[in-house]
C-alpha positions as CSV (number, residue, x, y, z in Angstrom):
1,X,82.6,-34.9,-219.2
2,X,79.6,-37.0,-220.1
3,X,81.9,-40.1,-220.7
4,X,83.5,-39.5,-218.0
5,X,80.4,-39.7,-215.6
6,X,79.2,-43.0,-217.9
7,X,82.3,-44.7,-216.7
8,X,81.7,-43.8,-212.8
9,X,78.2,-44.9,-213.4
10,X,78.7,-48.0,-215.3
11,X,82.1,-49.3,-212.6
12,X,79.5,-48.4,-210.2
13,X,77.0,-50.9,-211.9
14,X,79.4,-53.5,-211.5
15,X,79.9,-52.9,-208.3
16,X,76.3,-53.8,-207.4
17,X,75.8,-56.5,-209.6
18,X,78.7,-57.7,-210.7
19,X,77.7,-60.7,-212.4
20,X,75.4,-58.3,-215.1
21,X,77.6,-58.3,-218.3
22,X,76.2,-54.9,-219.6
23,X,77.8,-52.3,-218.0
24,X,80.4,-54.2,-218.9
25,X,80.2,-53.9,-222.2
26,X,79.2,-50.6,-221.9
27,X,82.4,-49.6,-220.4
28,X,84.1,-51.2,-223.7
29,X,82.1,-48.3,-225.7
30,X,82.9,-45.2,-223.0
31,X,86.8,-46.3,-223.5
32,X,86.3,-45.9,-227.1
33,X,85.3,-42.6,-226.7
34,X,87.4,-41.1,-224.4
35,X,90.6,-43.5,-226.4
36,X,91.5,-44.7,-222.6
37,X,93.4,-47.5,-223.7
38,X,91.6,-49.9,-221.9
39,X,89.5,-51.3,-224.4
40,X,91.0,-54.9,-224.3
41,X,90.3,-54.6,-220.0
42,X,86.7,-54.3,-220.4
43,X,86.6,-56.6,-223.0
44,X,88.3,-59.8,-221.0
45,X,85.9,-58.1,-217.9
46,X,82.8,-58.6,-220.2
47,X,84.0,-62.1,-221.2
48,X,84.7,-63.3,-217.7
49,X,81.5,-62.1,-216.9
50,X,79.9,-64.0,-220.0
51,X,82.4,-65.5,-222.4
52,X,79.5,-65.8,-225.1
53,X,78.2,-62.2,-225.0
54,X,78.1,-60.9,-228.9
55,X,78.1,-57.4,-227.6
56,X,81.4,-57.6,-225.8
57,X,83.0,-59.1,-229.4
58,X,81.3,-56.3,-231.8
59,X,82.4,-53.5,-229.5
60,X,85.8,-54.7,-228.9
61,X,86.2,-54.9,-232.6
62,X,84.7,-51.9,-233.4
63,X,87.5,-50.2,-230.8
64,X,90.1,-51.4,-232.9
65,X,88.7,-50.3,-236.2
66,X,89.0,-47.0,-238.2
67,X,89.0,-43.5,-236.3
68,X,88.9,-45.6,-232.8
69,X,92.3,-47.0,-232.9
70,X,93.1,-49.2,-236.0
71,X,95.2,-52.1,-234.1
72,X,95.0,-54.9,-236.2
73,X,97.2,-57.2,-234.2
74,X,94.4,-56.4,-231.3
75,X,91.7,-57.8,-234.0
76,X,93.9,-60.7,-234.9
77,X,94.1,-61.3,-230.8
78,X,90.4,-61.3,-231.0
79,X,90.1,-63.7,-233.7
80,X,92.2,-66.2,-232.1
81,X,90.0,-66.0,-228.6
82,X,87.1,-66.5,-230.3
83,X,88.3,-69.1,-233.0
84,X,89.8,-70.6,-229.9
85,X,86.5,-71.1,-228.6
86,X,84.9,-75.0,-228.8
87,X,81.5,-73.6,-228.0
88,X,80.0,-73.6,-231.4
89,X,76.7,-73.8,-230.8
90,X,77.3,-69.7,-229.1
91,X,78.2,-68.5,-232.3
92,X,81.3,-67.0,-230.8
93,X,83.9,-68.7,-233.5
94,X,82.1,-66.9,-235.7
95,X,83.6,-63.6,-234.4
96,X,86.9,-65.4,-235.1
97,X,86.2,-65.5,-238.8
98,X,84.4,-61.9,-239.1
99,X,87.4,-60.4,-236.6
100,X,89.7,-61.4,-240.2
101,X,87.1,-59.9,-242.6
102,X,87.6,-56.9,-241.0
103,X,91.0,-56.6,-241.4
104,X,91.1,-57.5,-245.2
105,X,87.9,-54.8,-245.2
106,X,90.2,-52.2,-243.4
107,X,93.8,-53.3,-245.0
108,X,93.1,-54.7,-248.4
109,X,94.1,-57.7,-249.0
110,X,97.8,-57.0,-249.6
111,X,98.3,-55.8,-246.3
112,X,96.0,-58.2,-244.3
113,X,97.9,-61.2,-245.7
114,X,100.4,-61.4,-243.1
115,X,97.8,-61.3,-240.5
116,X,95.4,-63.7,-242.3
117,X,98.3,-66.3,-243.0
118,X,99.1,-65.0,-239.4
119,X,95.9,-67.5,-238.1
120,X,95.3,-69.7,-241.1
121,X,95.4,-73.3,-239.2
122,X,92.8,-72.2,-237.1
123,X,90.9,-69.9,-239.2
124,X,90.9,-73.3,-241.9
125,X,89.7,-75.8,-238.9
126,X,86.9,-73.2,-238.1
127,X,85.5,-73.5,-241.6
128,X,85.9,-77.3,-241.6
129,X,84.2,-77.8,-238.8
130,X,81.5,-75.3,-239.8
131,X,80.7,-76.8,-243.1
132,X,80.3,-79.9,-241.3
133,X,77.6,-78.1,-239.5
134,X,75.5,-76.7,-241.9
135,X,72.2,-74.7,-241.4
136,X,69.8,-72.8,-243.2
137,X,71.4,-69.6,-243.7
138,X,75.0,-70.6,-243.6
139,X,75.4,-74.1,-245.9
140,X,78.3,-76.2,-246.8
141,X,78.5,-74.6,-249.8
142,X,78.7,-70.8,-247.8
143,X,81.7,-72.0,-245.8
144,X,83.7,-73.7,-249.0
145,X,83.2,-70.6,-250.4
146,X,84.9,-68.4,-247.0
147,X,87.7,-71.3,-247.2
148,X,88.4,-70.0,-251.2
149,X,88.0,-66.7,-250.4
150,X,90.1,-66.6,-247.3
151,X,92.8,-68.8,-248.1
152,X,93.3,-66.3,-250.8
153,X,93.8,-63.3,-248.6
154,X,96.4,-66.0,-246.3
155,X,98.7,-66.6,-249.8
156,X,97.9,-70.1,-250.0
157,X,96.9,-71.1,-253.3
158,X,97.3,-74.7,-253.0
159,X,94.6,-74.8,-249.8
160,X,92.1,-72.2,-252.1
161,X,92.2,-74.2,-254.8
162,X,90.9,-77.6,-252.9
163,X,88.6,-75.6,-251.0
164,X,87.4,-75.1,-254.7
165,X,87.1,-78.8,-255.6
166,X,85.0,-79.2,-252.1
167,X,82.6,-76.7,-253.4
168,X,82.1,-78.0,-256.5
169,X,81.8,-81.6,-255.0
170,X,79.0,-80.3,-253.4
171,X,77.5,-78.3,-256.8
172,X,78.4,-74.7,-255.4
173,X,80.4,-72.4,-257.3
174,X,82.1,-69.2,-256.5
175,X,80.9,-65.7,-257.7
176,X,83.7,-63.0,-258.1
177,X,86.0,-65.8,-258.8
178,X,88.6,-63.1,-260.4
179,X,88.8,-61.4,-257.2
180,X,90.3,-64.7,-255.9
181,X,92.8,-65.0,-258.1
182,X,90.9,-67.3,-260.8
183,X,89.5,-67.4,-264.2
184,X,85.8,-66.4,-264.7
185,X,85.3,-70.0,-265.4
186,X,86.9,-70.9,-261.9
187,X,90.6,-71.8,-262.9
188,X,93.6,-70.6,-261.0
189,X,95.7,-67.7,-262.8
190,X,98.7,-66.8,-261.7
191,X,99.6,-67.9,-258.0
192,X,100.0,-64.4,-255.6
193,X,102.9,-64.5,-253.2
194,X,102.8,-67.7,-250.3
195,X,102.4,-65.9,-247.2
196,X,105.8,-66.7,-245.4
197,X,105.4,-68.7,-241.9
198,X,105.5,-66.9,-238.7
């Protein structure tokens, strides 16, 4: 009953000022609880709103994780809005790239493969560009590292293993390397499965 109410107040909200992204959002989290099926309508509300609003891409992701629904094709959807986006300086590619470590998080990396291959040109042209724009926290290194990592979890081998010779150009190296399918000392075992094209 109380999400209920939340939703009349918060459609109400938007009534009045209708250019205020938070009740928005907000409506994104009552859906999830009352599992009214209209996450994705509140998102691309919240977005036309304010296409850069992190809130709108946390909660819409959260809906489609674990007990809230578990649609992985609705992350993927997401990931390719957001990796879409040209506006790096928002941060809102980034969500892109965290949208597909959720799904290896929630699938393993066995079942998220299709879905990771799924995006891989743009997921790989996001990391490009990013290492290109390095800062503080997130250095070229960091996104070399991602493009090993997830060009693992797409099946491509060939596209991990120069992501590897990137990152040592620039003296980085790769800890856990077994869990991408190399050698402690950073050499390529056995190859897993090439993701097949979609």
């Amino acid at each position: 009953e109380q999400l209920r109410f939340a939703r009349f107040e918060f459609n109400q909200a938007l009534d009045l000022r209708p250019h205020r992204v938070e009740p928005a959002v907000h409506l994104i989290t009552v859906a999830m609880g009352l599992q009214s099926g209209d996450v994705d309508e509140h998102f691309e509300r919240a977005l036309a709103i304010d296409p850069y609003d992190p809130e709108a891409y946390d909660q819409a992701l959260w809906a489609h994780r674990g007990h809230w629904g578990r649609n992985p094709t609705a992350t993927l959807a997401i990931a390719r809005r957001a990796l879409a986006s040209e506006d790096y300086h928002t941060g809102v590619p980034d969500w892109g790239r965290y949208a597909i470590e959720k799904i290896i998080q929630d699938y393993g990396l066995e079942a998220a493969q299709p879905y990771v291959a799924n995006i891989w040109p743009e997921l790989s042209a996001y990391l490009d560009r990013r290492a290109e724009q390095p800062t503080p926290l997130s250095d070229t290194a960091y996104f070399f590292q991602l493009g090993v990592k997830l060009a693992h979890a797409a099946g491509r081998p060939d596209d991990r293993d120069a992501y590897l010779r990137r990152l040592r150009d620039v003296g980085g190296r790769i800890l856990n390397p077994e869990a991408y399918g190399l050698t402690a000392q950073g050499i390529p075992t056995a190859a897993p499965a090439r993701a097949t094209e979609s």
